[in-house]
N, C-alpha and C positions, 0 to 999 in steps of 0.2 A: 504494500500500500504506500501511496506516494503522500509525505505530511500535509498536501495540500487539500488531497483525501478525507483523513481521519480525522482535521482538523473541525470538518462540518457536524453530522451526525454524531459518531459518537463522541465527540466535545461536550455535547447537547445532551446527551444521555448521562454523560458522566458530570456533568453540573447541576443536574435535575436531582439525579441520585444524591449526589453530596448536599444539594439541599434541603430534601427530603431525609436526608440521615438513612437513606434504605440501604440495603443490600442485596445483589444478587450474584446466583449463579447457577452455570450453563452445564448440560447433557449435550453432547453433539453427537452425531453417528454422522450423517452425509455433508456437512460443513467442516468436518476434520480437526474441529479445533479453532477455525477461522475467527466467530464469534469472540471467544475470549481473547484471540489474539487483537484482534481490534480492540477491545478494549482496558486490555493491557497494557497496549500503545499510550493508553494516554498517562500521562505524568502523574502521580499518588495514587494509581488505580487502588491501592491495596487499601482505600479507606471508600470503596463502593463494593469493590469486586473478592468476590469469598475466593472462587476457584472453580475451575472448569473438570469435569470429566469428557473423553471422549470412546465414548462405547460402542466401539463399531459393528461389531457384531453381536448378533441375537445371547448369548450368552455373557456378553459382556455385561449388557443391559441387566440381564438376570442378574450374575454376582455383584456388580459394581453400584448399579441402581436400585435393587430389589424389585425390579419390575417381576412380577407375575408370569412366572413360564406358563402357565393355560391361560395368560389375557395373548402372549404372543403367536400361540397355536392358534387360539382363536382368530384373534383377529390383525394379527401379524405385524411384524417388526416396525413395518412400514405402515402407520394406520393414527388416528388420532388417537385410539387409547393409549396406542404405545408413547406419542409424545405426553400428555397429559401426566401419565405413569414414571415418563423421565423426568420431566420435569419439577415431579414432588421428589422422586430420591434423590435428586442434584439440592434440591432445596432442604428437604431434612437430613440428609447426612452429612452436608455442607454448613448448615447452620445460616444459610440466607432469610432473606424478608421476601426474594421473589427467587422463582424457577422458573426455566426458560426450558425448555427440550424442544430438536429438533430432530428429526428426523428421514430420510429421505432417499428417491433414487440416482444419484448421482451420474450414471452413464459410465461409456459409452451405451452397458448393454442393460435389459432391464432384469431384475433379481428373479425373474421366473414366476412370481409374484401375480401374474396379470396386470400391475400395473408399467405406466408408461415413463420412460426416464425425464424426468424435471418432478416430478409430485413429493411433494414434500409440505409434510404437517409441523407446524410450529407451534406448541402452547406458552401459554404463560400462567404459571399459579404462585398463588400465595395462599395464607392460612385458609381466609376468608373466599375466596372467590379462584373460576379457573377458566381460561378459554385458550381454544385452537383454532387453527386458520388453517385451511388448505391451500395449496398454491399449486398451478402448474406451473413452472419456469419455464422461461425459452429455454432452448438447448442452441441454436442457432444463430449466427450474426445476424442484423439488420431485426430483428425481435426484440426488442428492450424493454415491455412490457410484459407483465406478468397475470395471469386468470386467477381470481384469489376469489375465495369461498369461506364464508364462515361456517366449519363445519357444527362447531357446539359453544354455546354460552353454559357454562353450569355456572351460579352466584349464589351465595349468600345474600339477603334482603341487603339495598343499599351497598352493598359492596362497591368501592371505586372504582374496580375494574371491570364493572359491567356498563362503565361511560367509554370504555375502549372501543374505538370505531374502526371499523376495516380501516388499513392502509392503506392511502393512496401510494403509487410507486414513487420512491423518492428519487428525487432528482439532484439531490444533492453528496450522494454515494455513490462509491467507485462503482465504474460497469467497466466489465471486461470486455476489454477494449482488441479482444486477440480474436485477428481474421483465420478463415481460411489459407492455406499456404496457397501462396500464385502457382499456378500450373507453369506447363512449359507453353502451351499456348501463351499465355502474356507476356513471355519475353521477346525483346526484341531480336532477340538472333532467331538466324531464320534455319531449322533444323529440319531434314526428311521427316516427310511423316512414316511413321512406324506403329503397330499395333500395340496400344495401351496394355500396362499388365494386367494378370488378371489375380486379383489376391485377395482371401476375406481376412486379410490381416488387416485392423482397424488403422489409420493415419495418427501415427502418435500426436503427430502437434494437433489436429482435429480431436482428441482424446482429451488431451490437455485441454483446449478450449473449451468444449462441454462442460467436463467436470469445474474446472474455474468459473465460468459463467453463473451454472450455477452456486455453485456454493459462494459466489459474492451474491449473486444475486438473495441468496437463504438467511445469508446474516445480515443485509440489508434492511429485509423487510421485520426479521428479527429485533434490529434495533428500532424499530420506526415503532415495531408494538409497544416495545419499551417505551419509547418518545411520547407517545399518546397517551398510555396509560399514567406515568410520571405526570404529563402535565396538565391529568384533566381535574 
């Protein structure tokens, strides 16, 4: 992330929190860690930010989070229980005031799952109140918007965090800014044409970019739920 980056959003998150006196922290599976890492970034994190797990896999969740191995049969690694689920063991085992879990497909391929690479559930709880958001991310350049779904409100009467309003896409976070690699078609030397390979070996740099895209995109809107909720 470029200082000019992190300087916007999570500045803004990590100044709300510090003057709120709140605390939180993060479950990641398909953002890698990204999330905390942003907000790490920013200078006295250690008086907002408890500490991040990242529990990539389905058993990680289980031992690291205490998430529910028959909520993950059920309804799968990948699902809003399961964020809601990370979310509270990141915040009670961590001793935060908010839990964030993310959860998600990151690509290139999809998890066998049924579902499609960009889908990724984001919750946010605290004592009192809890809600997730579904999102389809782009996976593709020239796509910089995201299909976001609120999948569950669950509240406590008057809870604050049921003023939390969908995320509009923020505009003021990094987007991965990483193209397609140029073929040989756009260069300007001028070569025989010759028959294309043929190979299901996936385009690493195109690998890279999906996965990057999304998971900026994931802790994007990750922090923007923070941002609303803090400032409503």
């Amino acid at each position: 992330m470029e200082n000019g980056h992190f300087e916007c959003l999570e500045r803004e998150v990590a100044e709300l929190l510090t003057e709120r006196g709140l605390t939180v922290a993060a479950a990641e599976s398909c953002t890698g860690g990204l999330l905390s890492k942003r907000l790490t970034d920013i200078p006295g994190s250690s008086r907002f930010f408890i500490g991040g797990i990242v529990a990539y896999s389905a058993q990680a969740k289980i031992s690291m989070l205490g998430v529910d191995p028959g909520l993950i049969k059920e309804k799968g690694a990948v699902s809003r229980e399961a964020a809601l689920a990370m979310a509270d063991g990141a915040r009670e085992k961590l001793g935060a005031g908010i839990g964030v879990g993310i959860t998600g497909i990151a690509g290139p391929d999809s998890d066998g799952s049924g579902l499609e690479v960009g889908i990724v559930f984001i919750a946010l709880t605290t004592k009192e109140a809890s809600v997730c958001e579904s999102l389809h991310l782009p996976c593709e350049p020239g796509r910089d918007t995201a299909d976001t779904k609120r999948d569950s409100l669950e509240t406590a009467r008057d809870a604050p965090v049921a003023e939390l309003d969908t995320p509009e896409p923020n505009r003021d976070s990094p987007e991965a800014e990483l193209d397609s690699p140029k073929t040989e078609r756009d260069s300007p030397k001028t070569k025989l044409d010759s028959p294309e390979p043929v190979s299901n070996i996936p385009d690493p740099q195109r690998v890279r970019s999906v996965r990057d895209r999304i998971r900026i995109n994931a802790s994007s809107h990750a922090l923007d739920m923070l941002r609303k909720y803090l400032a409503s």
